[in-house]
N, CA, C and O atoms as a GROMACS GRO file, in nm:
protein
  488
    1UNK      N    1   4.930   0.887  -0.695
    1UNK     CA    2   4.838   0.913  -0.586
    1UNK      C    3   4.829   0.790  -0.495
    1UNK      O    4   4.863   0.787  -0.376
    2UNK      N    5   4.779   0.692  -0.566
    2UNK     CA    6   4.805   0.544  -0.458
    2UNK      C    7   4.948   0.568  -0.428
    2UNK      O    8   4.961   0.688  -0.402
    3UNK      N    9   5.024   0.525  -0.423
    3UNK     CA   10   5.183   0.562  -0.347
    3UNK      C   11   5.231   0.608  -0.270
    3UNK      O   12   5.330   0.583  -0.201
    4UNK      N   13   5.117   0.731  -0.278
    4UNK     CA   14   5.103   0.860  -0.182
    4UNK      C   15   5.062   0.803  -0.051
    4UNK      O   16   5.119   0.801   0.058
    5UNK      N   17   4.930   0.750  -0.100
    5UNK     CA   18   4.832   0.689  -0.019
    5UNK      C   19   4.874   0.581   0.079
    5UNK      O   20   4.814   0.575   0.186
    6UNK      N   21   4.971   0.495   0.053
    6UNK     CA   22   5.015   0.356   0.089
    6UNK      C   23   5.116   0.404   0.208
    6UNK      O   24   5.120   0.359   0.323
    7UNK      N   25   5.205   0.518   0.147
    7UNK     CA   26   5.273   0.569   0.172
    7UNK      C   27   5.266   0.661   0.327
    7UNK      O   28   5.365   0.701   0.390
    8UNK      N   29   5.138   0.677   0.359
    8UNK     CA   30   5.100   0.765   0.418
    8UNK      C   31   5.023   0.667   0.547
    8UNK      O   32   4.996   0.690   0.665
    9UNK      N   33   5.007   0.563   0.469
    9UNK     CA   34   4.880   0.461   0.548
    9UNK      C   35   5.030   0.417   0.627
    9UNK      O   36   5.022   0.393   0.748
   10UNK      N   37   5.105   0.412   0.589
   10UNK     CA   38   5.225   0.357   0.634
   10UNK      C   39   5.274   0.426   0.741
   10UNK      O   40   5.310   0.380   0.849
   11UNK      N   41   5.274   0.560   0.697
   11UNK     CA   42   5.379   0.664   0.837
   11UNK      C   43   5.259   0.674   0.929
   11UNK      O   44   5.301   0.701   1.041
   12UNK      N   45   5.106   0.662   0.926
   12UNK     CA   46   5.062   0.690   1.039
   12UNK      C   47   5.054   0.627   1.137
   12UNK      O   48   5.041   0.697   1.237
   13UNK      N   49   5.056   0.480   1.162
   13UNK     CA   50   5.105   0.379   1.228
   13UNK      C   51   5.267   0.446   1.349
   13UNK      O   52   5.294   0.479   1.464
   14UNK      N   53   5.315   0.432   1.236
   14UNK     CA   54   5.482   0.511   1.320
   14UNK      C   55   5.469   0.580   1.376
   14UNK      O   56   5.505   0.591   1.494
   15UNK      N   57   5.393   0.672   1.291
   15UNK     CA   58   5.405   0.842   1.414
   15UNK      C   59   5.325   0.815   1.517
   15UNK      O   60   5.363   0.857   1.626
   16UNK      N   61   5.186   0.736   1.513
   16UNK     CA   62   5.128   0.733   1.596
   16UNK      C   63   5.174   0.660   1.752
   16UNK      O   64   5.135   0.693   1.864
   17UNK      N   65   5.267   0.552   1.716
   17UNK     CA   66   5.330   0.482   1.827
   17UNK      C   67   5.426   0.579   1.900
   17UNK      O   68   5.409   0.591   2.022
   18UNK      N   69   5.508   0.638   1.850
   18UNK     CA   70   5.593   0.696   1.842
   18UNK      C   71   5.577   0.829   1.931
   18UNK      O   72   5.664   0.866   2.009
   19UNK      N   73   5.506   0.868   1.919
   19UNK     CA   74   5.385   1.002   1.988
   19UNK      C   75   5.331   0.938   2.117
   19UNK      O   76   5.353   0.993   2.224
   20UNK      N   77   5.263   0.826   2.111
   20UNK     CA   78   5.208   0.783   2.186
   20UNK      C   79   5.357   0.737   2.334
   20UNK      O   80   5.358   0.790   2.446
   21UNK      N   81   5.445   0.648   2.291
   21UNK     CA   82   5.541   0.628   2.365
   21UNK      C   83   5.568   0.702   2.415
   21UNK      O   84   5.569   0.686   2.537
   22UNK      N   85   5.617   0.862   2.348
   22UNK     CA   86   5.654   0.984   2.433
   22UNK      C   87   5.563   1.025   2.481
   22UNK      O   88   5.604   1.063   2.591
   23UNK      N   89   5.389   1.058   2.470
   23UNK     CA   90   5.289   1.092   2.556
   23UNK      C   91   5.314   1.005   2.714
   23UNK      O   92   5.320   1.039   2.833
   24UNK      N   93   5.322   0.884   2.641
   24UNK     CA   94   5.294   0.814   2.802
   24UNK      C   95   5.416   0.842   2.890
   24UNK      O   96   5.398   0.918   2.985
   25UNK      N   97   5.560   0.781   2.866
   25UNK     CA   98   5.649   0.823   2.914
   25UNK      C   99   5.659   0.964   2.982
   25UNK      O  100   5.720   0.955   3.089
   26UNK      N  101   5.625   1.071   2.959
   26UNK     CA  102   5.566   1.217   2.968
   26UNK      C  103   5.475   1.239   3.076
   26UNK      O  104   5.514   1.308   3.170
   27UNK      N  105   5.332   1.180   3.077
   27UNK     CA  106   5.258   1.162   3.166
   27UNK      C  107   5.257   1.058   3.256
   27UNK      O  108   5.153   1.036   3.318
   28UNK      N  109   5.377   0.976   3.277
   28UNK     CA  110   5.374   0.870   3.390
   28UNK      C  111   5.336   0.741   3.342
   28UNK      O  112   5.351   0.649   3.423
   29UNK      N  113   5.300   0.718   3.251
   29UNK     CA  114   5.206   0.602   3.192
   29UNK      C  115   5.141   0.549   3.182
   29UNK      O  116   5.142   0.426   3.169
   30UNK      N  117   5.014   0.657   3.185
   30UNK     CA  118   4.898   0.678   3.143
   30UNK      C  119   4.879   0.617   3.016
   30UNK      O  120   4.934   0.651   2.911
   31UNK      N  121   4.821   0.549   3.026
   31UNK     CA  122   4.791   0.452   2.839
   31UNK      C  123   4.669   0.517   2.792
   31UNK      O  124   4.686   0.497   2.672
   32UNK      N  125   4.541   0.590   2.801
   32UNK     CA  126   4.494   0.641   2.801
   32UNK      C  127   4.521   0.776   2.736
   32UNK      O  128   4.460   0.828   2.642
   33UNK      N  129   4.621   0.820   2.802
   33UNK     CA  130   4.629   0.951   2.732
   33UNK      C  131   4.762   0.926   2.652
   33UNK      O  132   4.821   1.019   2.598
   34UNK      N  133   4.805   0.800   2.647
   34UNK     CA  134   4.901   0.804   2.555
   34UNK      C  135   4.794   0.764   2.384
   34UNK      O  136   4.805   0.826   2.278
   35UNK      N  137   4.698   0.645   2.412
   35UNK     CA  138   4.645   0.602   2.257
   35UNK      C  139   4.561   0.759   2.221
   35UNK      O  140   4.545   0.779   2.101
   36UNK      N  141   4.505   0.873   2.321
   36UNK     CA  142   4.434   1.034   2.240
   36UNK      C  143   4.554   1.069   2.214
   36UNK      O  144   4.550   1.128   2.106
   37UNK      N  145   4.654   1.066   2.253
   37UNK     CA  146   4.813   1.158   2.188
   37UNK      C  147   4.808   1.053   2.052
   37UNK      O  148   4.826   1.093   1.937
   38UNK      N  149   4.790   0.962   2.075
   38UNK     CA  150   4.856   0.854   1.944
   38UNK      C  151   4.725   0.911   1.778
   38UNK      O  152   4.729   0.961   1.665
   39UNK      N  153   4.646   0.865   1.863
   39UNK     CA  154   4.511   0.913   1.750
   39UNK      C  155   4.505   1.027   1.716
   39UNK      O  156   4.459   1.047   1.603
   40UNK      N  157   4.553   1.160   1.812
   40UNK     CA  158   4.562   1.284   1.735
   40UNK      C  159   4.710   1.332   1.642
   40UNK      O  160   4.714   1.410   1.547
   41UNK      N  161   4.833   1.252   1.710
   41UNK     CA  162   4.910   1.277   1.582
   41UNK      C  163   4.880   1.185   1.477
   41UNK      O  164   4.931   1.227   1.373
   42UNK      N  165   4.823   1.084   1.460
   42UNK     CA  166   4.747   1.012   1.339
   42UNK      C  167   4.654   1.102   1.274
   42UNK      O  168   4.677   1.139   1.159
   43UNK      N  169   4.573   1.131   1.322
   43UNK     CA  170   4.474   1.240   1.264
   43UNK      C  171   4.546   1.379   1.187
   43UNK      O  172   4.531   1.429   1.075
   44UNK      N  173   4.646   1.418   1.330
   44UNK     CA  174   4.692   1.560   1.205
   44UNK      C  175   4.821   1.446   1.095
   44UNK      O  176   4.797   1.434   0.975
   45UNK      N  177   4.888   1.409   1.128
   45UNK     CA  178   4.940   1.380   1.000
   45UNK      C  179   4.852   1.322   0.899
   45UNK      O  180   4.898   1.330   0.786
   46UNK      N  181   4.764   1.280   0.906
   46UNK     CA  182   4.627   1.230   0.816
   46UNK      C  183   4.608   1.371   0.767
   46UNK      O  184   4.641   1.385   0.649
   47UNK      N  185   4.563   1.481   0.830
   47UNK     CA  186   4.527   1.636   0.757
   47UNK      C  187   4.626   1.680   0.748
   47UNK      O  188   4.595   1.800   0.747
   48UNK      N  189   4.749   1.677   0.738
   48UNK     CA  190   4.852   1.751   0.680
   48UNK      C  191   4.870   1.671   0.576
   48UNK      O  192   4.876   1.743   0.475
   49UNK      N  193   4.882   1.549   0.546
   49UNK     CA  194   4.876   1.543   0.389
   49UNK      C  195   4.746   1.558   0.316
   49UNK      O  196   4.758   1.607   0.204
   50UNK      N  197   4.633   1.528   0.352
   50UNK     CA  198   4.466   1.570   0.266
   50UNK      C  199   4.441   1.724   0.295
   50UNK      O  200   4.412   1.784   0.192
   51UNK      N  201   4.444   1.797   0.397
   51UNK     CA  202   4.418   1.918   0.419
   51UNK      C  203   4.497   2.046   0.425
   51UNK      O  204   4.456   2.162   0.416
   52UNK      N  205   4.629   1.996   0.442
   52UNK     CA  206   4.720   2.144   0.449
   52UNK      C  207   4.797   2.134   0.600
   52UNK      O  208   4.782   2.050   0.689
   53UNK      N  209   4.871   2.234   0.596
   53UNK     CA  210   4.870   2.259   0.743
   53UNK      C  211   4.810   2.323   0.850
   53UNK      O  212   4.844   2.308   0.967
   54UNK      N  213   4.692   2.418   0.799
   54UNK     CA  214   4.598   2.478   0.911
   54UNK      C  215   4.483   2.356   0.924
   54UNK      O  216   4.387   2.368   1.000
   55UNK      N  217   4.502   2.251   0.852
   55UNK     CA  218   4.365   2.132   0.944
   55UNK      C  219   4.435   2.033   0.982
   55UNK      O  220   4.371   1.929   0.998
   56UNK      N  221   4.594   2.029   1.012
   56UNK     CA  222   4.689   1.991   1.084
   56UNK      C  223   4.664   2.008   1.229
   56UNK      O  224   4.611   1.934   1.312
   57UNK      N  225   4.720   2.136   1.240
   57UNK     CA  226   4.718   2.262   1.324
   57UNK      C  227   4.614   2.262   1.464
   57UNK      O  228   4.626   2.261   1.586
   58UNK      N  229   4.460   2.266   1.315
   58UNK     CA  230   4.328   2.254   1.401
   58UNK      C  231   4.331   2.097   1.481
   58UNK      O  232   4.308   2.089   1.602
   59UNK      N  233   4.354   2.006   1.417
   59UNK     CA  234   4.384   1.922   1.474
   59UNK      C  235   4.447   1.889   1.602
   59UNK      O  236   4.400   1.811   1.685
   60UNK      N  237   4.534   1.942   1.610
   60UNK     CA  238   4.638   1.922   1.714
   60UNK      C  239   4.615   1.974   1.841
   60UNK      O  240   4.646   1.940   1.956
   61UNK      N  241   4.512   2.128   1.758
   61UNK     CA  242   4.488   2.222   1.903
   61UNK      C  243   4.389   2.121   1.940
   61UNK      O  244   4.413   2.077   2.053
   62UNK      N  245   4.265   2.058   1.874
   62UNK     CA  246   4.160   2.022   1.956
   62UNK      C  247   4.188   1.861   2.026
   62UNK      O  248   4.130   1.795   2.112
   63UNK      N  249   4.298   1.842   1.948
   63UNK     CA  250   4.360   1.686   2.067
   63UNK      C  251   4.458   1.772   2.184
   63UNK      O  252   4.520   1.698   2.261
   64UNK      N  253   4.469   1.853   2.194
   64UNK     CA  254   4.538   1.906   2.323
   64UNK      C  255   4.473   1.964   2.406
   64UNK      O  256   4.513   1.986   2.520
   65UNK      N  257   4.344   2.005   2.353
   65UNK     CA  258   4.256   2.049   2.420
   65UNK      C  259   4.175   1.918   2.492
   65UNK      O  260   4.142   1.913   2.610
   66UNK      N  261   4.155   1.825   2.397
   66UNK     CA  262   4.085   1.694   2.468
   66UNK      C  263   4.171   1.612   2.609
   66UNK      O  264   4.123   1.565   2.712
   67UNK      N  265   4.344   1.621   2.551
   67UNK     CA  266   4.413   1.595   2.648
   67UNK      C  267   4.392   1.633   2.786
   67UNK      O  268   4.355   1.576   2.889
   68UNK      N  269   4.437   1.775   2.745
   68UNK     CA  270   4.418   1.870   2.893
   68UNK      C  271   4.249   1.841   2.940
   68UNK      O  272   4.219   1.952   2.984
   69UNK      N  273   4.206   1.810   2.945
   69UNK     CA  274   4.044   1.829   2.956
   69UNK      C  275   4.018   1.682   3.057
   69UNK      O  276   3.951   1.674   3.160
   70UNK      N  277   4.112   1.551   2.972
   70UNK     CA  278   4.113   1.432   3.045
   70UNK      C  279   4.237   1.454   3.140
   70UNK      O  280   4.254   1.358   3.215
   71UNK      N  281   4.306   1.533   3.152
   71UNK     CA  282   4.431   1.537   3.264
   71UNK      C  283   4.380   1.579   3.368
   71UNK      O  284   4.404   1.534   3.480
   72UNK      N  285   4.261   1.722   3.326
   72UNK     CA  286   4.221   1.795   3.436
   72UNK      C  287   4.083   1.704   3.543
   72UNK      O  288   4.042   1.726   3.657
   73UNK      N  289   4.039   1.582   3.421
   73UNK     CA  290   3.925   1.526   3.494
   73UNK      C  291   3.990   1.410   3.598
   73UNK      O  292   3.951   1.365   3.706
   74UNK      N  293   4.110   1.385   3.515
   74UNK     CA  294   4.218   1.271   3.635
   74UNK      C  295   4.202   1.354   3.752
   74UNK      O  296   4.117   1.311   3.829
   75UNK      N  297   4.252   1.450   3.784
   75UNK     CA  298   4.333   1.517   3.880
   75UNK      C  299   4.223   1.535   3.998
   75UNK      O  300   4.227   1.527   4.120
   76UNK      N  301   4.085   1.575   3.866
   76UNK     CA  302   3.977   1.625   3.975
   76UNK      C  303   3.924   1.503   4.085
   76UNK      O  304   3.890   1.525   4.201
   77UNK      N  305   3.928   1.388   4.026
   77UNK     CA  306   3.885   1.271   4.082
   77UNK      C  307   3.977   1.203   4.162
   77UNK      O  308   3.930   1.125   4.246
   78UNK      N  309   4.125   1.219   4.152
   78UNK     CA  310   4.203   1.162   4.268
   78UNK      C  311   4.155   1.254   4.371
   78UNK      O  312   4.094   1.208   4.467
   79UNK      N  313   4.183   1.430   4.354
   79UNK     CA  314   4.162   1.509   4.504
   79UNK      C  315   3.993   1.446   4.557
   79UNK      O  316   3.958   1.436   4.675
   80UNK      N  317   3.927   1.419   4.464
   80UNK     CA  318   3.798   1.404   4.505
   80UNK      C  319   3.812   1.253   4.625
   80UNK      O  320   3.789   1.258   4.746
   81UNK      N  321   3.852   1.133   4.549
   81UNK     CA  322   3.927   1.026   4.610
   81UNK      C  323   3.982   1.054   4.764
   81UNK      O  324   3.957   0.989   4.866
   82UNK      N  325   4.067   1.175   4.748
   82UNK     CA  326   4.171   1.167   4.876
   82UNK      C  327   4.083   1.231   4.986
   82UNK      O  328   4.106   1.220   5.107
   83UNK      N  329   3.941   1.323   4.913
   83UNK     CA  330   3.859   1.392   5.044
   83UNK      C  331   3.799   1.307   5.094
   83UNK      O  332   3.790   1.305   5.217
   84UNK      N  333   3.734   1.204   5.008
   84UNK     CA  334   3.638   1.096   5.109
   84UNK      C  335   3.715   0.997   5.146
   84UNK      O  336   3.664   0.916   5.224
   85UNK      N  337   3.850   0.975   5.105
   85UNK     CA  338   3.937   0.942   5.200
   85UNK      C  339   3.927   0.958   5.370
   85UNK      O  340   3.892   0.880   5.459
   86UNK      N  341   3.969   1.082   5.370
   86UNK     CA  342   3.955   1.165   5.490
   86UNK      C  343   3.838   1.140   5.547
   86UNK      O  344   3.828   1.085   5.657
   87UNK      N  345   3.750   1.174   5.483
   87UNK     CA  346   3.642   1.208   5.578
   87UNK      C  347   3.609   1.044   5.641
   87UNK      O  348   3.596   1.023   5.762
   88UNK      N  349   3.598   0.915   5.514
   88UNK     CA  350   3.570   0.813   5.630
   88UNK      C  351   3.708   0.781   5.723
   88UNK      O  352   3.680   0.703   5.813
   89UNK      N  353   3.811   0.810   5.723
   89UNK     CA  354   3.890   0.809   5.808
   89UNK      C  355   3.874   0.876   5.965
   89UNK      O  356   3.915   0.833   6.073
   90UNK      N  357   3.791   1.008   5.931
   90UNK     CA  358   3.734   1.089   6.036
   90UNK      C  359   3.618   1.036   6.093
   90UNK      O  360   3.598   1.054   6.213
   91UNK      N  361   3.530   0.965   6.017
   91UNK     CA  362   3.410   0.909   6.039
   91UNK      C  363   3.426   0.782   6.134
   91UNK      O  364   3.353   0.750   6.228
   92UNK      N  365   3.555   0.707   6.080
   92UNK     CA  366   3.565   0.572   6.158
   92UNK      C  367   3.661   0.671   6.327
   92UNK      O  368   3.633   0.638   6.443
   93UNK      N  369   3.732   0.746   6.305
   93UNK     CA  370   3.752   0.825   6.451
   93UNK      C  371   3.682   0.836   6.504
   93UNK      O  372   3.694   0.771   6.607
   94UNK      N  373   3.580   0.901   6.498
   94UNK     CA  374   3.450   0.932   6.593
   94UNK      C  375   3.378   0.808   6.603
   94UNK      O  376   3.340   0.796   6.719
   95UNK      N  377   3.351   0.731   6.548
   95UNK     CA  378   3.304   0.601   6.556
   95UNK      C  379   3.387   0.494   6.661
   95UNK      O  380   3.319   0.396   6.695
   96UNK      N  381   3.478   0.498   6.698
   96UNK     CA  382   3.562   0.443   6.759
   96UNK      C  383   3.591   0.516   6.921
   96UNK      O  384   3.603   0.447   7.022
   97UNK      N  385   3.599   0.671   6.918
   97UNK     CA  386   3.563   0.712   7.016
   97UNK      C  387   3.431   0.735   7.078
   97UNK      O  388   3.418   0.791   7.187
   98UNK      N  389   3.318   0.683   6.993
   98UNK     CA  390   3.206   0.688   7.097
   98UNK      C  391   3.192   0.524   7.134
   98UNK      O  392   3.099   0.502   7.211
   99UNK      N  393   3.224   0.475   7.117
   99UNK     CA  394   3.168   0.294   7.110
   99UNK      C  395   3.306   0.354   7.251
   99UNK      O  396   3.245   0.381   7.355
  100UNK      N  397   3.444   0.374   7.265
  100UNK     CA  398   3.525   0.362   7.371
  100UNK      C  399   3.412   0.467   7.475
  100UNK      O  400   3.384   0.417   7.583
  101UNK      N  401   3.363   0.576   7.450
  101UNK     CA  402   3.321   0.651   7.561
  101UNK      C  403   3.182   0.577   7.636
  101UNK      O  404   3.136   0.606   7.746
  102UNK      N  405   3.134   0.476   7.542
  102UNK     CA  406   2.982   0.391   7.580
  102UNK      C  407   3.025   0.300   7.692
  102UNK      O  408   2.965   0.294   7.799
  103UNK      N  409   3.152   0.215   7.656
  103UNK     CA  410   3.215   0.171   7.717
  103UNK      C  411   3.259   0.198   7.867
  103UNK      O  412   3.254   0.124   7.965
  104UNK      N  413   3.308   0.337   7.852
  104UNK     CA  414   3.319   0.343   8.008
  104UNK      C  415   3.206   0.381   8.067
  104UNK      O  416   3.194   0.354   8.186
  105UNK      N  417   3.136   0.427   8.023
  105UNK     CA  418   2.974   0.451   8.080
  105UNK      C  419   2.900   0.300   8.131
  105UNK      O  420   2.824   0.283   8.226
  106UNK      N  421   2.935   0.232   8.066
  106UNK     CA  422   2.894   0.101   8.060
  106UNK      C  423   2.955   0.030   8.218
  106UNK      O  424   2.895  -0.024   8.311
  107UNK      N  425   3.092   0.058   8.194
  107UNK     CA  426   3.136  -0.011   8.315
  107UNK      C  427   3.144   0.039   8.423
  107UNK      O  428   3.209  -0.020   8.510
  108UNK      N  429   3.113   0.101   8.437
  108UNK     CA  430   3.077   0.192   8.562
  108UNK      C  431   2.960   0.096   8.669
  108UNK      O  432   2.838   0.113   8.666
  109UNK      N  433   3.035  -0.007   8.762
  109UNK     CA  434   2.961  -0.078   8.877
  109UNK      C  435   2.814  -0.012   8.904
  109UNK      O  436   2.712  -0.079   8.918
  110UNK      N  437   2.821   0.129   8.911
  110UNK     CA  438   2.727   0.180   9.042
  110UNK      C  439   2.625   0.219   8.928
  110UNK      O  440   2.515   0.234   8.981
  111UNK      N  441   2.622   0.230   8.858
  111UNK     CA  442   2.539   0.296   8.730
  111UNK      C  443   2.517   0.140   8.622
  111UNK      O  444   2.608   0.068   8.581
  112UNK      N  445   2.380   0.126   8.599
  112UNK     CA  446   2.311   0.061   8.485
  112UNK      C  447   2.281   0.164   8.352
  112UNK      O  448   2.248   0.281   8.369
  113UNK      N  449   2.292   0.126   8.269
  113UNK     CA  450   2.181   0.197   8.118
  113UNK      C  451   2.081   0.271   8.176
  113UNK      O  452   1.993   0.202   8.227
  114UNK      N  453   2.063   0.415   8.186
  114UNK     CA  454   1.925   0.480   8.212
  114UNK      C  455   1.827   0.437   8.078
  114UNK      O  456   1.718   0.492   8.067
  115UNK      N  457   1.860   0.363   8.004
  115UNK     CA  458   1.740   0.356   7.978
  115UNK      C  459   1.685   0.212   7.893
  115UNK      O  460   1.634   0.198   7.782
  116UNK      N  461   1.731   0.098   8.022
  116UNK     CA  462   1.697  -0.028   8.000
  116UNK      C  463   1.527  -0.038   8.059
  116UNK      O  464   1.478  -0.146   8.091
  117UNK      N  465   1.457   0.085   8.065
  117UNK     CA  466   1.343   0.057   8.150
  117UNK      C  467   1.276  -0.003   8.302
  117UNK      O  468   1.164  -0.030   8.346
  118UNK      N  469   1.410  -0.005   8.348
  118UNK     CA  470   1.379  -0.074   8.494
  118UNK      C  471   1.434   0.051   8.580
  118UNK      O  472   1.529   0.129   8.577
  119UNK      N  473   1.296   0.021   8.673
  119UNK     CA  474   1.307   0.168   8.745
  119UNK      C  475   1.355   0.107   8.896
  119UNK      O  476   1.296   0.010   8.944
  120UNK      N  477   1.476   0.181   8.970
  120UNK     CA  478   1.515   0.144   9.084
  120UNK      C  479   1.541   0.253   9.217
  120UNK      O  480   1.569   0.373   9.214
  121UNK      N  481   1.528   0.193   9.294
  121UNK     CA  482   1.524   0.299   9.403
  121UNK      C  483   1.666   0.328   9.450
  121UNK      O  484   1.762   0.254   9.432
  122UNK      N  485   1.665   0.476   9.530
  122UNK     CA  486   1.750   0.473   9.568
  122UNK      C  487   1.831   0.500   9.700
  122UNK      O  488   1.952   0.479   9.704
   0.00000   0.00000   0.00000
């Protein structure tokens, strides 16, 4: 049983790198979702030798499920990223075309600020 044990303490290390290298490589290289790939094939090979292969199995589904879950929250937060992107990009546009449209209002000889408070005849 120790042998087993040593034995086992031993391959989960491996598999886990090993998993993990191909997770990341896979997803671009994401380190993140490579050490949950690494920890869940550690985990099911941990329950495939103490539990069998259906708490293998269970294993695997609920680290792929955790995966997908952090892939889908990446994804949501770059598009989220790229909208307020935009929008202060749009924000500094209009910002730039009213300061230019003040401008020519401004320089306009025959015309002052209506509303520097000085009242003039005409």
């Amino acid at each position: 049983m120790l042998a087993a044990l040593l034995a086992t303490l031993w391959f989960l290390p491996a598999v886990s790198a090993a998993g993990g290298l191909v997770v990341a490589l896979l997803f671009g290289g994401d380190w993140t979702e490579a050490l949950l790939a690494a920890a869940v094939l550690a985990a099911a090979v941990f329950a495939f030798r103490f539990l069998g292969l259906k708490g293998a199995l269970a294993v695997l589904a609920a680290g792929a499920t955790a995966i997908a879950y952090r892939r889908g929250e990446r994804r949501g937060a770059a598009r989220q990223i790229q909208k307020d992107k935009a929008n202060a990009d749009r924000a500094v546009q209009r910002a730039n075309e009213a300061r230019a449209d003040a401008d020519r209002r401004n320089a306009d000889p025959r015309r002052l600020r209506d509303d520097d408070g000085f009242k003039r005849r005409d």
